[in-house]
C-alpha positions, 0 to 999 in steps of 0.5 A, a space after each residue: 164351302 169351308 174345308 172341314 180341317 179348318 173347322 176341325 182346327 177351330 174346334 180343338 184348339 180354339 174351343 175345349 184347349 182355350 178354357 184355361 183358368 189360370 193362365 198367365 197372359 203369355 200363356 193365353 197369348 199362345 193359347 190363341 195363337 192356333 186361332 189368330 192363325 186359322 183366322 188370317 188363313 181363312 182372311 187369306 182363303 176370302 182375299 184369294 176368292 175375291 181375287 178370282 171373282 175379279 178375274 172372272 169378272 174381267 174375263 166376263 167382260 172381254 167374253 161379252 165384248 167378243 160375243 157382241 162384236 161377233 153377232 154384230 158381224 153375223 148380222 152384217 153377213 146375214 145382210 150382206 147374204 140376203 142383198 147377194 141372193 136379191 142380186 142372184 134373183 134380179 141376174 137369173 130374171 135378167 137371164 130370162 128376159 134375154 133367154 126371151 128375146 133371142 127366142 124373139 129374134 129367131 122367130 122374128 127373123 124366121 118371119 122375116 125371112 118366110 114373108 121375103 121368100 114367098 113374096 111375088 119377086 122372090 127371084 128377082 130378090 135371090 138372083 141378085 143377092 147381096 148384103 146390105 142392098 136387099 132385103 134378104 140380106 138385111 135381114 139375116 145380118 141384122 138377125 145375126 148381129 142381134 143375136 150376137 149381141 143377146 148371146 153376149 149379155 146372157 153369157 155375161 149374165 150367167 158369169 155374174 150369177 155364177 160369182 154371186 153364186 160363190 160369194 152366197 157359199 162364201 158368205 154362208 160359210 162366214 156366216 156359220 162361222 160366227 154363229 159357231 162363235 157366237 155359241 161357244 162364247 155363249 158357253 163361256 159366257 154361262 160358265 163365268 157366271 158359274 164361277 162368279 157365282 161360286 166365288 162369291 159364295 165362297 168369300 161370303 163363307 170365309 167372311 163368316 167364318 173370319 166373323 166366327 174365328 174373331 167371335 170365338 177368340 173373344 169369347 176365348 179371352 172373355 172366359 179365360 179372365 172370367 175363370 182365372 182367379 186372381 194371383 191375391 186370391 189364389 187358394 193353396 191348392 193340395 192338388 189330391 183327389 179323395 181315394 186317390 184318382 178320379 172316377 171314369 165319366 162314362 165307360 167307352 172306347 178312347 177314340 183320341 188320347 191326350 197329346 197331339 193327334 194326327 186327324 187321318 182324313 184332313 191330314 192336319 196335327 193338332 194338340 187334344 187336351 183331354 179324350 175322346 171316349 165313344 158313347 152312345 147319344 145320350 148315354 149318362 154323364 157322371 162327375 169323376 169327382 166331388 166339386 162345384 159347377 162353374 160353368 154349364 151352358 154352350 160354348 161357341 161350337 163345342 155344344 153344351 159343356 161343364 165345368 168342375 172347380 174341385 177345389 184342389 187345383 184340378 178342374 174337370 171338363 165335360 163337352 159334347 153333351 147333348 143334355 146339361 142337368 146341372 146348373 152353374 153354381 151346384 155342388 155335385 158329388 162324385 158319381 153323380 150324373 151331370 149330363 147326357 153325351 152328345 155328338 161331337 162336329 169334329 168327329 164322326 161319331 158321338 162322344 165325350 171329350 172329357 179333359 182334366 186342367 191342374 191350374 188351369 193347364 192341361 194335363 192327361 187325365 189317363 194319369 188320374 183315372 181309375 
């Protein structure tokens, strides 16, 4: 959002410190000046968000780089998980079927052996024992060497189910791992896109404010050479007010005197032309004196604005109305209402700023007033 000094800035120096009537064109060069710089700040204010949306483009971009790969991998382990736990069912299968035949070769062997000891020449078959040669001993050894050899394979299978086991755990570490990745750059993810979206908003508001600066610094120079009399035509001005000064355009607390003025809550110093004077919304607005309207309408973000020519080399300027009752080309007579007060966008209460221009320079109107 645009910072609220910028505005500020704008107001009181571009707006009601811009009608200058007589300037020459030094002088209107100067007037501008304030609102040329305020332009190439904010120009600089919409370069710089630029600047960051392109950097948080960039980053965007990496963080999705990242993100895929790293879910890329996730899924890689995930597969690589579910082919070792496949592995882990085929080895503990196999373990069974060996857990099997060695309970079949012990019951085998037990046969065997019951059949040889209760056959009818049992004792001819033990009295002369030897391995190899009778069918008891054939028998055990056979059994024994069978069972040396499934005892075998079942450690050998228990071992390659013990080291599966360890890369399932290590592959599930891996795994929850990169899924812990993968939501921390979701996160970042979410969070660029924030920003993006905060710097754009921010350039699209400096942008318009750019458009507004230049729009106001023409309608300043449009109004200056409009209301500036031409040096052929310039009357001889007696400079005196009828009674001796000006009547108060509305009774009210001086919020901003004339001079240059420090704003407390931006901490920026600008030059007031004139003073603000509290008021309640709509209280009466009167001419401080006899003169004609030159001008009554709105005037870029001042709101509704009057003013007198009082054909002495004085005008008078009424702004923040929220009401004009006179129109441009009416001859007003001192203490007659023109207007109802308004707000003012720069303050943070209603007001009138009222400002006094002795050949179209500012002056304090403190001097006049009576």
């Amino acid at each position: 959002m645009l910072p609220k000094k910028l505005f500020f800035v704008i107001l009181m120096l571009g707006i009601f410190s811009g009608i200058a009537f007589s300037q020459t064109a030094t002088e209107k060069k100067k007037e501008l000046e304030n609102v040329n710089k305020e332009l190439n700040q904010a120009q600089k204010k919409a370069a710089e968000s630029e600047a960051k949306r392109k950097k948080a483009v960039s980053s965007k971009k990496t963080i999705t780089n990242q993100l895929t790969q790293t879910k890329k991998k996730a899924q890689e382990l995930q597969r690589t998980e579910s082919l070792l736990k496949k592995d882990l069912n085929v080895t503990k299968s196999q373990i069974d079927a060996t857990n099997k035949e060695i309970a079949n070769t012990v019951n085998s062997t037990n046969k065997s052996l019951n059949e040889l000891l209760y056959m009818d020449n049992r004792h001819e078959l033990l009295s002369d024992f030897c391995e190899y040669r009778y069918p008891l001993a054939i028998v055990i050894s056979n059994s024994n060497e069978k069972y040396k050899e499934l005892s075998s394979k079942k450690n050998k299978l228990i071992d390659q189910d013990l080291k599966t086991q360890n890369k399932v755990k290590n592959v599930s570490y891996q795994t929850a791992q990169e899924n812990k990745k993968i939501a921390n750059y979701a996160q970042q993810s979410s969070n660029i896109d924030k920003d993006i979206a905060k710097y754009e908003r921010e350039k699209k508001q400096y942008q318009q404010k750019v458009a507004k600066l230049k729009k106001d610094a023409q309608a300043l120079q449009s109004l200056i050479a409009k209301l500036t009399p031409k040096p052929e035509d310039k009357p001889k001005y007696t400079y005196t007010f009828p009674g001796g000064g000006l009547d108060w355009p509305l009774r009210g607390r001086i919020l901003r005197s004339y001079g240059t003025q420090t704003h407390e809550k931006y901490n920026v110093s600008t030059m007031n032309n004139g003073l603000d004077i509290a008021a309640d919304l709509g209280s009466s607005v009167k001419a401080s004196a006899s003169g004609e309207v030159v001008f009554a309408e709105r005037f870029s973000g001042s709101g509704l604005m009057i003013i007198v020519d009082h054909k002495n080399g004085f005008h008078t300027v009424y702004g923040n109305n929220s009401q004009l009752l006179v129109a441009k080309g009416t001859n007003v007579t001192k203490g007659q209402i023109i207007a109802q007060s308004g707000t003012s966008s720069s303050l943070d209460e209603a007001c009138l700023h009222f400002e006094l221009r002795k050949n179209g320079k500012p002056v304090d109107p403190a001097s006049y007033l009576k």
